[in-house]
N, C-alpha and C positions, 0 to 999 in steps of 0.2 A: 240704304235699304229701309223699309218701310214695312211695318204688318198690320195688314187690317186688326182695327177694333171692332168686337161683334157689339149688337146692341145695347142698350142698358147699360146703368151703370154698374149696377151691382151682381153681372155676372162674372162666375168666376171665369179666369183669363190663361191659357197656354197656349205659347208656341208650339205648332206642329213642326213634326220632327224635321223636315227641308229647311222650313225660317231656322229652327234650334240652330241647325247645324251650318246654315253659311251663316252666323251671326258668330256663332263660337271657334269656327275654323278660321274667320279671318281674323285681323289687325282693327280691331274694335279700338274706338275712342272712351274712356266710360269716367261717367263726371258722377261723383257722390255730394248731396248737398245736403250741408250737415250744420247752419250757421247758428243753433241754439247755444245754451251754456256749453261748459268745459266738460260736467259730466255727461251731456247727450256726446259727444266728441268721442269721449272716450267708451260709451256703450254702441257707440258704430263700428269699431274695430273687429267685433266679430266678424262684421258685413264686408269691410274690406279683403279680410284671410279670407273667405267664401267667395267672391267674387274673384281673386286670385285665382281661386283652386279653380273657380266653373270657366275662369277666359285668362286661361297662364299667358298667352301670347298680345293680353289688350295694355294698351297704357291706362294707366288710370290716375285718374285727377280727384281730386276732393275739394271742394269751396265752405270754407269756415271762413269765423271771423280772426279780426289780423291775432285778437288774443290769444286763440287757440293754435296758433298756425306752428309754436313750438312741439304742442303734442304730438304732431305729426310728420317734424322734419326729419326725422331718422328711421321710421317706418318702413321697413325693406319692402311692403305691400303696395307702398304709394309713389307714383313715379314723379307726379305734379301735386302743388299747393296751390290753389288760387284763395283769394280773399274779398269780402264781400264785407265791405264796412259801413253798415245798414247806419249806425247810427252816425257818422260822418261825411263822408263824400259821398257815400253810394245809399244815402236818406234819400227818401221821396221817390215819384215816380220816375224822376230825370234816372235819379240814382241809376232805378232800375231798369231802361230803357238803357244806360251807360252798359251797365253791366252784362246786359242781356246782348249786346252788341260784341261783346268781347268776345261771349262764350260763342257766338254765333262764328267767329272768324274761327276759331279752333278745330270747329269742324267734329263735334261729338256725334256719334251716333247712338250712345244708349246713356239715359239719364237716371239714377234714384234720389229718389227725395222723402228720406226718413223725418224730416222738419214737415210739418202738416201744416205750415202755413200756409194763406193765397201765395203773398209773396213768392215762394216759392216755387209754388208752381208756375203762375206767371213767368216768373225768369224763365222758366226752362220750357216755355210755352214761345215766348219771345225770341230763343236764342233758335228755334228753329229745330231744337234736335228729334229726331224720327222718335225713337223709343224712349216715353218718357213713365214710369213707373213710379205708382207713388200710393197711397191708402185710398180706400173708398171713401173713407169720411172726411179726408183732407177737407179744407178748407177749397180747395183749388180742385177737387175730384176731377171737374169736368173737362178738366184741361190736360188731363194723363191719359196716353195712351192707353196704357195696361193699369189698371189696379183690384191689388191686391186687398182680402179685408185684413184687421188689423184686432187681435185676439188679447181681449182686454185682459182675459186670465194670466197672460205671459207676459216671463219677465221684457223689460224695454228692447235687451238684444235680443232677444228669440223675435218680439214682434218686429224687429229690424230684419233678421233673415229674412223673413217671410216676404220682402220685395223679390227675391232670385226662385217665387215659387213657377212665376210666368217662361221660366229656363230650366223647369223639371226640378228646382231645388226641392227637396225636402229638409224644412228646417229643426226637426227634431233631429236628425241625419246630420246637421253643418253645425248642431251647436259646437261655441268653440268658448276662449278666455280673452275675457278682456286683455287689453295689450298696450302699453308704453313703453316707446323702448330710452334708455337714460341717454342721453348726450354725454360721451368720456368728456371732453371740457367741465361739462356744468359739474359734472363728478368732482372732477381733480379739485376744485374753488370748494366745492360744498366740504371736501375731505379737509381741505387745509382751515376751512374755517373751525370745524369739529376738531380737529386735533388743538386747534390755540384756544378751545372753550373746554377743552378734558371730554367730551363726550365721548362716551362709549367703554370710559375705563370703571363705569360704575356694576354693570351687572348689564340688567333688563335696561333699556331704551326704552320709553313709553312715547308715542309723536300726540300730543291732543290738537285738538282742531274746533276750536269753539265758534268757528263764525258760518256766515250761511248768507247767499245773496237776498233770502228771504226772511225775517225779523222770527215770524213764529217757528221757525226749524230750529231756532240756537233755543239748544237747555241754557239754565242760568248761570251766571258765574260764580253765584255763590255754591252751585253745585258743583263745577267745576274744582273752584278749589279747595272745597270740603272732598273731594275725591284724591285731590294732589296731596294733601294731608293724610290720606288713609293709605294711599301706594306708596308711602317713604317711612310711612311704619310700617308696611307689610312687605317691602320688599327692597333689595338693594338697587337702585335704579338711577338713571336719568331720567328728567322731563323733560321735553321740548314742545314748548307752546307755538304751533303754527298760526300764519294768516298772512292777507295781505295787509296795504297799508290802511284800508278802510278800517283793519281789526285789532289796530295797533291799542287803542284807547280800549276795547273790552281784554283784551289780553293784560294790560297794566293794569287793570280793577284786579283781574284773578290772582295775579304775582301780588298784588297786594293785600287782598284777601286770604291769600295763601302762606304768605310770609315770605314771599319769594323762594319757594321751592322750586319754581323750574329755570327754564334758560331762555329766553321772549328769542323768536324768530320773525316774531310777525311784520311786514315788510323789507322783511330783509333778501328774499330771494326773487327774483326771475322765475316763469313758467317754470324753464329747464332744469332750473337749480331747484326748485319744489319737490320735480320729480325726483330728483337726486337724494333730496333727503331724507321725503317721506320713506326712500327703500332701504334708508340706515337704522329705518323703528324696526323695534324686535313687536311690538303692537301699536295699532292706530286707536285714537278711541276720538270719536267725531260725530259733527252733529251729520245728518242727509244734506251729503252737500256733492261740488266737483272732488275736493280732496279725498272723499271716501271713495268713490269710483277707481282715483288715481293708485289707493292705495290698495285697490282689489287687483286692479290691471300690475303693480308689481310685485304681487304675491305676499304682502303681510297680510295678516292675520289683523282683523278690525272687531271694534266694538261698537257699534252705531246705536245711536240715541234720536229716537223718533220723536218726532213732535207733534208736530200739526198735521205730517204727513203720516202713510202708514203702509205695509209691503205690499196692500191689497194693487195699489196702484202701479207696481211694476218696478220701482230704482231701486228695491234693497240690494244692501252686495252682492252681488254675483261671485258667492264661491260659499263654500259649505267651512272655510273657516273662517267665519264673524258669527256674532251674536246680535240681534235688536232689541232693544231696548226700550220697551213703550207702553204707554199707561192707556188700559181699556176704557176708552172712554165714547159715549155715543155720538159725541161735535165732531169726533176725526175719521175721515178727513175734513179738515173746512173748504180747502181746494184742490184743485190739482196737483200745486206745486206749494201749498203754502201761499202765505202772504203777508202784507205788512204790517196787522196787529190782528189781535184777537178779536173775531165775532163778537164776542159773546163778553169780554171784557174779563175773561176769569185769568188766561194765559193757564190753567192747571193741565193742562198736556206737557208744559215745559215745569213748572212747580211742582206736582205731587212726582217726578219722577226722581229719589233719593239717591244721595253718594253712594251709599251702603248697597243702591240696586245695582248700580253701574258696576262696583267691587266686583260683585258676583258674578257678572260676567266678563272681568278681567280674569274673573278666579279660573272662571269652567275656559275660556279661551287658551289659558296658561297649559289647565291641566289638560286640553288635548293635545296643543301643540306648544311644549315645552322649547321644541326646538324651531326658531329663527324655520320656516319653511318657504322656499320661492317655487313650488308648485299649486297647483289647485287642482283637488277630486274632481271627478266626473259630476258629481250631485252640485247644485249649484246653489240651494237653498242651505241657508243662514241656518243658525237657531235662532230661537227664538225666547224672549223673559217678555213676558205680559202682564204688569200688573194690576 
């Protein structure tokens, strides 16, 4: 089935109620394309429960990349995985002509595309499918059938929703909670390795996470472990230093820097196994990164440290327990996402931001939620320390 697009690009777009409803009463095919980082991944999950609840009887598929494709194996919302290994085999335009061929055999009939790239669009341009919905400022606008605008004031998943608005969605109405669900395997590996490192029989579990796929998002590590220093005199605790293998080498500065207060993880785990342990901290405290996302979607309670980046932009945690942590300053943002050194050559987004600042909102995080909680409020905003 097919719906005409009216003129223009930038008007706004709904089905009338006849297309609504032979589109939602049948056996819909629905492809979500989602192949950015691990945290855009995990702030789609809204859109998936939403699209569940508006087409309970559609299959639905989601095309990430192969890294991400553990966030979503267990995912009771998602029926298919496909993958799209932009930087590998499915490079270039061949890639994407390959790829586009596939999805074309599949046979989809409604497309989102929360990734704003050409790319993007093109694929789902290529593969042929009828309904293809995606932003107005995409990159690729002109190649979506329906698009929707994309409301820079809201957080990233709100502006996710807002693809199901051409289906009567109202997305103040579907907001919902990030969501990862644990793999019991990766569980059971992560439990037996915790129990042969003593974890957990200290007190408080604190998870830190000092790495960042982007250089100016990580505070420094001598901040880091001037902080690990001030949580083992202030409180009876574990540390556990996360990352992958890229963060192996800034995690051994901090342990060393620190006196070896904590317990190094850093490439020691698998996606799945990540997820697993991040949900064994009683708090996260992390630069803006994927792990922060991960560790809003399992219900701890985070303390994020802003750098280069800043909430105005839309990834703070999504949930009203974490704190941000970030220095008022007029350089930030320098981009969208961060980047790989400092404009300006100062780096004091990541420098003026002190151990003693981060405490305090270990402190105020503590004394709301004293207790380990795997819910999240309705309200969705952080607090906030500004300095």
């Amino acid at each position: 089935m097919q719906i005409n697009q009216p003129d223009g690009p930038n008007k706004r777009y709904k089905l009338n109620q006849r297309a609504m409803g032979e589109l939602m009463g049948g056996r819909e095919k629905i492809l979500v394309v989602q192949t950015s980082f691990l945290g855009d991944v995990v702030l789609t999950t809204p859109l998936l429960s939403a699209i569940r609840r508006r087409f309970p009887s559609a299959h639905l598929a989601v095309l990430c990349t192969p890294q991400a494709k553990p966030l979503l194996e267990v995912d009771p919302d998602v029926h298919e995985i496909l993958t799209d290994d932009k930087k590998g085999d499915g490079k270039g335009w061949r890639g994407v002509w390959r790829k586009a061929k596939e999805l074309r055999a599949q046979g989809f009939t409604i497309a989102f595309s929360p990734h704003k790239s050409f790319r993007s669009g093109l694929l789902l341009f290529l593969a042929g499918i009828p309904n293809r919905v995606g932003f107005r400022r995409s990159a690729a606008w002109f190649l979506y059938r329906h698009r929707v605008g994309r409301d820079s004031s809201r957080h990233d998943a709100e502006r996710m929703l807002s693809l199901l608005k051409p289906f009567g969605a109202d997305p103040e109405a579907d907001v919902g909670e990030l969501r990862v669900v644990a793999d019991t395997h990766a569980g059971g590996r992560v439990e037996e390795l915790f129990r042969s490192l003593g974890v957990g029989r200290s007190g408080i579990t604190f998870g830190i996470n000092p790495g960042s796929v982007w250089a100016t998002k990580r505070w420094t590590a001598e901040g880091y472990a001037a902080l690990m220093v001030r949580l083992k005199q202030k409180y009876r605790c574990d540390i556990l230093l996360f990352g992958g293998p890229q963060d192996v080498a800034v995690v051994e500065r901090i342990q060393r820097l620190s006196g070896n207060l904590g317990v190094s993880l850093a490439g020691r785990f698998d996606l799945r196994e990540l997820v697993c342990a991040i949900g064994r901290c009683d708090l996260f405290i992390t630069n803006d990164s994927g792990p922060m996302h991960i560790a809003v979607a399992r219900g701890i309670p985070v303390v994020a440290v802003f750098c280069a980046t800043t909430r105005s932009l839309g990834f703070y945690p999504y949930t009203s327990h974490a704190i941000v942590v970030e220095k008022d300053l007029p350089c930030r943002p320098c981009s969208s996402h961060g980047g790989r050194r400092c404009p300006l050559g100062t780096e004091d987004c990541m420098r003026l931001i002190g151990a003693e600042d981060v405490l305090r909102a270990v402190e105020k995080v503590l004394e709301r939620h004293p207790e380990r909680t795997a819910t999240q409020c309705d309200a969705k905003l952080p607090g906030v320390m500004t300095l």
